[in-house]
Phi, psi and omega in degrees: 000122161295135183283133179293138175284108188254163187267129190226134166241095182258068187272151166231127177256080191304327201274306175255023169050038174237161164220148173241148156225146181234142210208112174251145194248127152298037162196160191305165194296309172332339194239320178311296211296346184284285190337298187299325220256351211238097192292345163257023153262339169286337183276358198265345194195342175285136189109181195238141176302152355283023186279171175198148153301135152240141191256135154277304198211148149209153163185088213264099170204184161262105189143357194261143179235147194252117178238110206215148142237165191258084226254120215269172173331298194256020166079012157302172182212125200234135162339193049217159179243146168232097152273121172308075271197339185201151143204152174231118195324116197046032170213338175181145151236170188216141156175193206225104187260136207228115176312139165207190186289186146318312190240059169056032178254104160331121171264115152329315210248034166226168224283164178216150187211176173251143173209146157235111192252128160257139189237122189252135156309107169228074200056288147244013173256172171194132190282151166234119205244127176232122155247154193218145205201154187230157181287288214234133173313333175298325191284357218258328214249003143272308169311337182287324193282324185310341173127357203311313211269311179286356178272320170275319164328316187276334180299307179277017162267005177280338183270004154324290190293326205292291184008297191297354189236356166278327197285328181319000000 
């Protein structure tokens, strides 16, 4: 099968404390947005290998939250949450994400950001548009040193492959 050149855009806008990223997925919206929104498609690809999603909780919904760790090789474990604040069915969701414990107690002294994910049409492909904004630049700019860019990246070419094997 040939590999697609799909269009990938990542920028950090420091002056407005932001990262927008742009990702087109080589599947229908309809299937990106189950991948993003469906915690047992999500634990299949979010992180960057040997890490893996584990979901504790979801309830994708608005006012609903995804309570997940992210569990490394030896089987360490790092926190996070996405409260959910606005969604619209296959075209965007929003919410506001955060380190925490086991049972979703915001760690403070870690970076907390806003994302808006958007799903787009692109002929038989569909863009996934993230913009993420943060209140103050130091929190903007320990995620970029923590690995953010290459950590996401690789969770989405792992959702490249899985895409191909959902579509089957």
């Amino acid at each position: 099968m040939m590999k697609h050149n799909l269009a990938v855009d990542f920028s950090v806008d420091k002056d407005n404390r932001t990262i927008t990223v742009k990702r087109e997925f080589a599947a229908g919206r309809s299937l990106v947005w189950d991948a993003y929104t469906k915690s047992e498609i999500l634990d299949q690809w979010w992180g960057p290998k040997p890490w893996k999603a584990e979901t504790k909780t979801m309830d994708f919904r608005d006012g609903g939250t995804w309570l997940y760790a992210m569990v490394g090789p030896a089987g360490e474990k790092h926190w996070a949450i996405v409260d959910y604040t606005k969604i619209q069915p296959k075209v965007s969701f929003a919410g506001l994400d955060a380190f925490t414990d086991e049972n979703g107690k915001i760690n403070n002294e870690m970076p907390r950001s806003k994302w808006e994910v958007s799903f787009e049409d692109k002929g038989e492909h569909t863009e996934v548009k993230i913009y993420i904004s943060y209140d103050d630049l130091a929190q903007l700019e320990a995620t970029i040193e923590m690995g953010f860019k290459e950590g996401l990246s690789m969770g989405m070419e792992q959702l490249d492959e899985l895409l191909l094997t959902l579509k089957n």
